[in-house]
N, C-alpha and C positions, 0 to 999 in steps of 0.2 A: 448301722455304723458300729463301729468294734470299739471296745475299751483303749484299744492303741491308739487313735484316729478322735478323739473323742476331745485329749486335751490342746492337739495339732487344731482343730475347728476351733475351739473356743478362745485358740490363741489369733487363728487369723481373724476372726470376728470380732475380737478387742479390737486388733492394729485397725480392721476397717472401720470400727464404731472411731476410733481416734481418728483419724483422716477423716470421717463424716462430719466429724464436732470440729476440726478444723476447719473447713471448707462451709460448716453453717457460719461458723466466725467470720470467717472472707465477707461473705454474701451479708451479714450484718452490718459489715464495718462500712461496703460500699453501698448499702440502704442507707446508713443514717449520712453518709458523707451529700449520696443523693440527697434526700431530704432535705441536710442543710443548705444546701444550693438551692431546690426549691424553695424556700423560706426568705433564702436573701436576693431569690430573683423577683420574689412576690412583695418583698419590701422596697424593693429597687423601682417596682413598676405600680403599685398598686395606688401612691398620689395620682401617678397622670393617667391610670384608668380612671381613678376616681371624678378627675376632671374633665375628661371626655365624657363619660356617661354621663355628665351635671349638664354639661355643655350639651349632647346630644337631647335629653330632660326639658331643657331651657327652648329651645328650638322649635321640639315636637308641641310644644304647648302655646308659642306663640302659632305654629303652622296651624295646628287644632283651633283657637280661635279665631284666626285669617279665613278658615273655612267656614267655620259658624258663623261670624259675622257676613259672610259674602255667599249665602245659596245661591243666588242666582245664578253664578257663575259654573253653576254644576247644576243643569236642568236637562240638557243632553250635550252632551255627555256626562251622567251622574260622576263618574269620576275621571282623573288625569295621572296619565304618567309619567311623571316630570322628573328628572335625575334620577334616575332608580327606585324613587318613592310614589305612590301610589295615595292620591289628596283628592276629597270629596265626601261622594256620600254613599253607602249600600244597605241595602234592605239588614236591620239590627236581625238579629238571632234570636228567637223566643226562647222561651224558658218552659218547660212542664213543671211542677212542684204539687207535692201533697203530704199531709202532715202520715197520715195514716195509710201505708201501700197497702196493708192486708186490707182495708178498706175499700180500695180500690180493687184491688184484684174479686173481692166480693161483689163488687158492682158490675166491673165487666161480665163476671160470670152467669148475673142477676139478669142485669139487663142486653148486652152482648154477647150471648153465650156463642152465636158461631164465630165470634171473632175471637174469642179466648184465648186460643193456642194462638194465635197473631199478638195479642196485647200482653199476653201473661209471659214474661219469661221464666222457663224453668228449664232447671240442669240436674240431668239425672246421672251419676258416676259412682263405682262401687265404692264403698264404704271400707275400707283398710282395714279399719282398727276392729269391724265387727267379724271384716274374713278372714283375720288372724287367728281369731278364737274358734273357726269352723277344724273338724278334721281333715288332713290330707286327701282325702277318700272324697270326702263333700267339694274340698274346692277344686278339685281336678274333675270332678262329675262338671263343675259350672265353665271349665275352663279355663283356671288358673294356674298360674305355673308354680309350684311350690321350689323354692330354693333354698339347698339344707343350710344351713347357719353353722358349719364347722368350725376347723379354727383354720385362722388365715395369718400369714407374717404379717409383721408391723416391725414399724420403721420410723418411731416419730422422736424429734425432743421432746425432753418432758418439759422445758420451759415453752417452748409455743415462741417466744418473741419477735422468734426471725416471721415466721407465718406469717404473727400479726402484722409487723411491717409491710413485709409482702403484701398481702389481701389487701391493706391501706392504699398502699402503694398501687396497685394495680386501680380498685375502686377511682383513687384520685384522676390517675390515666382516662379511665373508663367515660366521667365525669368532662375530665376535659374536652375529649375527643366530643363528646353529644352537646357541650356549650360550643365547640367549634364550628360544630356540623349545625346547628343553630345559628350562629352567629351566618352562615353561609362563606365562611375564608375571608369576613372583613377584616382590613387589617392595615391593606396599605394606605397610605396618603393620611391616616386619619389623625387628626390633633391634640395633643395632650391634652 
């Protein structure tokens, strides 16, 4: 680049860095605008979740002693599927527990040594931070791809806050979508 050309750059990359800090402003102003609507959509509704889920609470806990009180009625067919809900009884889930695993892993070894590799898990994955420290020469011998560390543009604010928003903001999304996808789309018909 020539000395002529040099203050022409640095003048268009001001104007663009203004436009950029403009348009982060945009994007800030309609993040917290968003925000504030989520906040007073969640105040607006978060009573009558609160009292459905009390109400749903109340239910499951008379249904659960209806059933405790009445095995009989669950001998065969152990369970029923009655409105969508699923009342009775199924074989509980055990538990494994031990205070001490290297203990364990000591004893299978001890005692179950062909089963070992079956009962013991381990993970073997190279270690970053030691093939950092190797020479180029050594980790391309092992088959690693060295990638030079030059210099690269950047393009960030230096306050972050729109990001953080952002990254909130999506997280919260993210969150919902996997409570929905839980929930299975319940939603209609149900009672404050």
């Amino acid at each position: 680049m020539t000395e002529t050309t040099l203050p022409t750059a640095l003048s268009t990359i001001e104007r663009e860095t203004r436009l950029h800090e403009e348009a982060r402003l945009l994007l800030q102003q309609r993040v917290a605008g968003y925000n504030e609507g989520l906040a007073a959509l969640a105040r607006d509704n978060l009573p009558g979740i609160r009292r459905a889920l009390n109400k749903v609470a109340d239910i499951e806990a008379r249904l659960r002693q209806l059933v405790q009180d009445n095995p009989g009625s669950f001998v065969r067919p152990r369970t029923l599927v009655l409105h969508g809900t699923k009342v009775g009884y199924q074989k509980a889930k055990g538990k494994i527990g031990f205070d001490k695993p290297e203990r364990v892993v000591e004893r299978i070894k001890r005692l179950m040594p062909e089963q070992a590799e079956l009962l013991i898990h381990t993970e073997e994955k190279p270690n970053k931070e030691a093939l950092a420290k190797l020479p180029a020469a050594d980790l391309k011998r092992l088959g690693c791809t060295v990638t030079d560390g030059g210099d690269e543009v950047i393009v960030k604010p230096i306050d972050g806050a729109v990001e953080k928003i952002v990254k909130a903001m999506l997280a919260a999304a993210a969150d919902a979508a996997g409570a929905d996808a839980m929930d299975g789309g319940a939603g209609e018909g149900d009672a404050p």
